[in-house]
C-alpha positions in Angstrom: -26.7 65.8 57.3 -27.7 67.2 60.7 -25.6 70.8 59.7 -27.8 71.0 56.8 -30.9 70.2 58.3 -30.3 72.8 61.2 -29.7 75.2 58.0 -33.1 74.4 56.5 -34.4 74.9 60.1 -35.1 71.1 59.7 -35.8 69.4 63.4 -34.3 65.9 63.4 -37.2 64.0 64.5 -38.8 65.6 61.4 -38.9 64.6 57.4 -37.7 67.0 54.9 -40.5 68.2 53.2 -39.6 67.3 49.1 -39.2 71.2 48.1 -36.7 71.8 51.0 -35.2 68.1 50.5 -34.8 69.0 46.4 -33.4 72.4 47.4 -30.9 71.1 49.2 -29.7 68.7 47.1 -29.4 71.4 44.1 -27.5 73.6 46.3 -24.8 70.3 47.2 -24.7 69.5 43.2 -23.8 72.9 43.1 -21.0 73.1 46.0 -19.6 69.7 44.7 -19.0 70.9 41.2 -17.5 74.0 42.1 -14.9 72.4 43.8 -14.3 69.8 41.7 -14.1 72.3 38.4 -11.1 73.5 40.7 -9.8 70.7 41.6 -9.2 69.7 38.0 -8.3 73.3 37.3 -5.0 73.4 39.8 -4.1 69.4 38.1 -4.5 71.5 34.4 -1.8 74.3 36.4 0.1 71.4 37.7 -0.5 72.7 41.3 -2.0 69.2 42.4 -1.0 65.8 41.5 -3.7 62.9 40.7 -3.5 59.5 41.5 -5.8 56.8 40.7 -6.0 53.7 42.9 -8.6 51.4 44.9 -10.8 52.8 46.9 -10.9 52.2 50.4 -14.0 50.4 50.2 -12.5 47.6 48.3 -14.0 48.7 44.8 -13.5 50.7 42.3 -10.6 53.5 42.1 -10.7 56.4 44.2 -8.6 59.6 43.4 -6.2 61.1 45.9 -4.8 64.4 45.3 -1.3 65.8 46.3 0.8 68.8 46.5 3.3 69.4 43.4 6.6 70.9 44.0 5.6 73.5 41.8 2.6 73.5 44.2 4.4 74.2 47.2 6.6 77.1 45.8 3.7 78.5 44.5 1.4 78.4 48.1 5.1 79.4 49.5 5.1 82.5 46.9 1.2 83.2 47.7 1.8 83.4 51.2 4.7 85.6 51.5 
């Protein structure tokens, strides 16, 4: 929160004022769908592997995300 509040030019002793605060927030929607939409892209390609499980706040089930074999020939490829 402090990063994005030194972006906004935001001092910490300070409240967000409610057009910089909604900004902000549109912009994160924004950042976290983007990589999500790729995240489930590269499963689709079967770059990454999903796995559902609890969380590790005791509810609910998180999602953790591994590397394929096909995933690490193809960064392997990429790379070279």
């Amino acid at each position: 929160m402090l990063k994005v509040k030194e972006e906004y030019s935001i001092k910490n002793n300070e409240g967000w004022p409610s057009d910089l605060q909604h900004r902000a927030e549109t912009r994160q929607r924004a950042k976290q769908t983007e990589i999500y939409d790729c995240i489930s892209e590269m499963v689709t390609l079967g770059i990454l592997d999903i796995k559902t499980g609890a969380s590790s706040f005791g509810g609910g089930g998180g999602k953790d995300y591994s590397l394929t074999n096909f995933g690490i020939r193809f960064l392997q490829y990429i790379s070279e």
